[in-house]
C-alpha positions as CSV (number, residue, x, y, z in Angstrom):
1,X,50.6,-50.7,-36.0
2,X,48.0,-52.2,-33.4
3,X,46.2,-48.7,-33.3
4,X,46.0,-48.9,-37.2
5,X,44.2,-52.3,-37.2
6,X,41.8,-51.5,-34.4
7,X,41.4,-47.9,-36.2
8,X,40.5,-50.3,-40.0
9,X,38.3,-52.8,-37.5
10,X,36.3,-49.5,-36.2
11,X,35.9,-48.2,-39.5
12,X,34.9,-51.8,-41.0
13,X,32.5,-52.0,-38.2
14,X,30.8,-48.3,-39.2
15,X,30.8,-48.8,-42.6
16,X,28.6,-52.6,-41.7
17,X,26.5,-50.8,-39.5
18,X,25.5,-48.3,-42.0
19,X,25.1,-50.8,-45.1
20,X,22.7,-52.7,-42.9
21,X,21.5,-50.0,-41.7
22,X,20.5,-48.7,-45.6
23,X,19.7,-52.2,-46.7
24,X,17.3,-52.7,-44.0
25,X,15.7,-49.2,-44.8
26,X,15.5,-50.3,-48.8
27,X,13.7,-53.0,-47.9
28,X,11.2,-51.5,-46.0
29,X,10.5,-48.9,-48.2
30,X,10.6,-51.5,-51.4
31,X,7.7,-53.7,-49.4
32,X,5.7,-51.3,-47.8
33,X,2.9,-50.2,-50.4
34,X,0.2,-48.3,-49.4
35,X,-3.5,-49.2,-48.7
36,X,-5.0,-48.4,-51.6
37,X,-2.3,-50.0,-53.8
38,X,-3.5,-53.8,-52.7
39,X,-7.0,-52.6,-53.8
40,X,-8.3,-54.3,-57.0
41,X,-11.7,-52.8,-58.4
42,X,-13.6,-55.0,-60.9
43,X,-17.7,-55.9,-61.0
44,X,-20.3,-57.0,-63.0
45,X,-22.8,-55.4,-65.1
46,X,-25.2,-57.4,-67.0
47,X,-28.0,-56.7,-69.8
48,X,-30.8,-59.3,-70.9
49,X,-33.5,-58.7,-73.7
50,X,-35.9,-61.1,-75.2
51,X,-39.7,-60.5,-76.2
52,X,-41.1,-58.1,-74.2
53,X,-38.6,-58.9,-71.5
54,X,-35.5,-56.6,-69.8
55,X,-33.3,-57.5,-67.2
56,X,-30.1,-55.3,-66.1
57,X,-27.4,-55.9,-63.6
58,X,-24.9,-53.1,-61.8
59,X,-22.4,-54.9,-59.5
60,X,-19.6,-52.9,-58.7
61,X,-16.8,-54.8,-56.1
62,X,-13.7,-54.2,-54.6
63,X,-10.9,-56.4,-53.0
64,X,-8.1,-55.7,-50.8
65,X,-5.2,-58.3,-51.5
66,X,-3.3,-59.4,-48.6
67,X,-0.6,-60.6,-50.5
68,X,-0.3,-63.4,-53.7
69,X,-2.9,-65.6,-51.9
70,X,-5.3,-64.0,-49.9
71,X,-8.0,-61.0,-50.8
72,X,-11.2,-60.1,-49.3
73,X,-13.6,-57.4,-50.5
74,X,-16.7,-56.2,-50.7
75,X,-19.5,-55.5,-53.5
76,X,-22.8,-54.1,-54.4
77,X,-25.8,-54.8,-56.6
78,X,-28.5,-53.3,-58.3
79,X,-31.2,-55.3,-60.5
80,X,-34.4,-54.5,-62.9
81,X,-36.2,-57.1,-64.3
82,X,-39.3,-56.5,-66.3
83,X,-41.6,-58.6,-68.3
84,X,-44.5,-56.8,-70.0
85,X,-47.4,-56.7,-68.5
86,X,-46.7,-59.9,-66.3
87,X,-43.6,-58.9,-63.9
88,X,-41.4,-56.1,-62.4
89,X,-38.7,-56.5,-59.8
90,X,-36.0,-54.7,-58.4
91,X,-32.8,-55.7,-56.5
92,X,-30.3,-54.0,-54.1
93,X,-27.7,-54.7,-51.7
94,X,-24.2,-56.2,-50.9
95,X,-22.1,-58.6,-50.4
96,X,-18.7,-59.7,-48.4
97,X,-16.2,-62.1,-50.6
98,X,-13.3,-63.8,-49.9
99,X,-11.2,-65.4,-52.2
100,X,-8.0,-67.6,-51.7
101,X,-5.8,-68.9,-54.5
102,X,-4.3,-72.0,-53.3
103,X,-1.8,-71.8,-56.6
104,X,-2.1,-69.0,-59.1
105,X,-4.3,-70.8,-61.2
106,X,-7.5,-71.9,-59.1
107,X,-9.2,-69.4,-57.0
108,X,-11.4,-70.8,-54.3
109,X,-14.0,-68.4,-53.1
110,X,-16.3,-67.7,-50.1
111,X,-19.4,-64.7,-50.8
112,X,-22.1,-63.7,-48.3
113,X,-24.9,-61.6,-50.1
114,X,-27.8,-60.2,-48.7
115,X,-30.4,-58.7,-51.7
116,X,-33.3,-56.6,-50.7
117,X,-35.9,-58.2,-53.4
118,X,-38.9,-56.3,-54.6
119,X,-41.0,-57.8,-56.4
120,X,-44.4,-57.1,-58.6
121,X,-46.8,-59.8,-60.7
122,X,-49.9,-58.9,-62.5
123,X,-52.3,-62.2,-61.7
124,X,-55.3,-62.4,-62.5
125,X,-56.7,-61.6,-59.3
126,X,-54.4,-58.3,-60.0
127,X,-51.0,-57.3,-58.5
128,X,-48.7,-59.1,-55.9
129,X,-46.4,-57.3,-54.7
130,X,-43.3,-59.4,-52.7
131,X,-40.4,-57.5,-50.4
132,X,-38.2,-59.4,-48.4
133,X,-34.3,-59.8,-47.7
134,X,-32.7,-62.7,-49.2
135,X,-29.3,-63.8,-48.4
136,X,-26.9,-66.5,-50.1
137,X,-23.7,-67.9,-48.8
138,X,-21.6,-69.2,-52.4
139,X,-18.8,-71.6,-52.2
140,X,-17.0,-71.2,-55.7
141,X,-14.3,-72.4,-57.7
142,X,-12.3,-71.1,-60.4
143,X,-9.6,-71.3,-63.2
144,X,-7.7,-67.9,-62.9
145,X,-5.1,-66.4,-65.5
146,X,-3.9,-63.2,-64.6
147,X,-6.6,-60.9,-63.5
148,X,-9.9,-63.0,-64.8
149,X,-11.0,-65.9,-63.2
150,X,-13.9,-68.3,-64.2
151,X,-15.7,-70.8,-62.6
152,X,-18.6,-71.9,-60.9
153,X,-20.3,-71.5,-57.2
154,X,-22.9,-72.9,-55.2
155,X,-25.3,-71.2,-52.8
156,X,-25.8,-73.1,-49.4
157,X,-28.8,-71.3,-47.9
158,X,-30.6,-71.4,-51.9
159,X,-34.5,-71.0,-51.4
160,X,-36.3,-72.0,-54.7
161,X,-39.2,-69.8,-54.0
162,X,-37.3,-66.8,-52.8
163,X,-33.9,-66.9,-54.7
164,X,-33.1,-64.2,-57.8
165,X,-31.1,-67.2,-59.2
166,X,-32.9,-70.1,-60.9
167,X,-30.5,-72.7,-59.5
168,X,-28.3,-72.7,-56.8
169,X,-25.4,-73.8,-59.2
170,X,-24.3,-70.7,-60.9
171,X,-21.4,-69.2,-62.9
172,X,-19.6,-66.4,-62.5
173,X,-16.7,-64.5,-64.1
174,X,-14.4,-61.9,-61.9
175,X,-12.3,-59.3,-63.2
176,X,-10.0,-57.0,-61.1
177,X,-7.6,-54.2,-62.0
């Protein structure tokens, strides 16, 4: 009988080692996703038209998501203004965002931007022409449901005469997939 027991206790051990074995294996399969499965694309594109005025925004982004919390990402931007016969300008470059949701309902955000400006006026005198790098650092916050989030964020290193943005107050509106 004591060889029976000690045979049931060997097998009781195997068959322990092996569920933990395949439990521990589910699980790591189950939370390991791959890289491009925590990256969210979303962006902005924007369209203004008024009386002999045109303005038009592409600003694709993408973030990585760490986890529930945590996501940091990157964009870029392209930007034609034109006003008739008075103003041109066009706008490239990119930017470095970080955004942290401290519950799933507000999203606080950090975004470095750096905008190559180029810029045309007809004066008087004739044409100006203005090129020069611009950067912003935003500190934002936000209501988010879901995927959107809305809110608003406010440029630290704003420069009235040099900005794209009338004020350094401005609101934005993300959307990731």
């Amino acid at each position: 009988m004591p060889f029976l027991s000690e045979k049931r206790l060997f097998y009781y051990l195997i068959l322990i080692v092996f569920s933990l074995n395949a439990n521990a294996q589910i699980r790591i399969t189950q939370s390991s996703t791959g890289f491009w499965e925590q990256v969210r694309y979303g962006g902005n594109v924007g369209l203004g038209f008024g009386d002999g005025f045109f303005s038009g925004t592409l600003a694709p982004s993408a973030v990585y998501e760490f986890n529930d919390r945590i996501a940091l990402g990157v964009g870029l931007n392209a930007t034609y203004n034109n006003q008739k016969n008075l103003y041109k300008s066009t706008v490239f470059g990119g930017s470095l965002i970080g955004l942290f949701n401290p519950i799933p309902e507000i999203q606080l955000s950090a975004e470095f931007e750096e905008l190559n400006v180029n810029r045309k006026w007809n004066t008087k005198a004739g044409y100006v022409y203005d090129n020069y790098w611009y950067p912003a650092l935003f500190l934002g916050a936000g209501y988010r449901s879901s995927n959107v989030a809305v809110g608003m964020r406010y440029d630290l290193l704003y420069d009235r005469s040099k900005s794209i943005y009338v004020k350094p107050w401005t609101p934005f509106v993300r959307l990731y997939f």
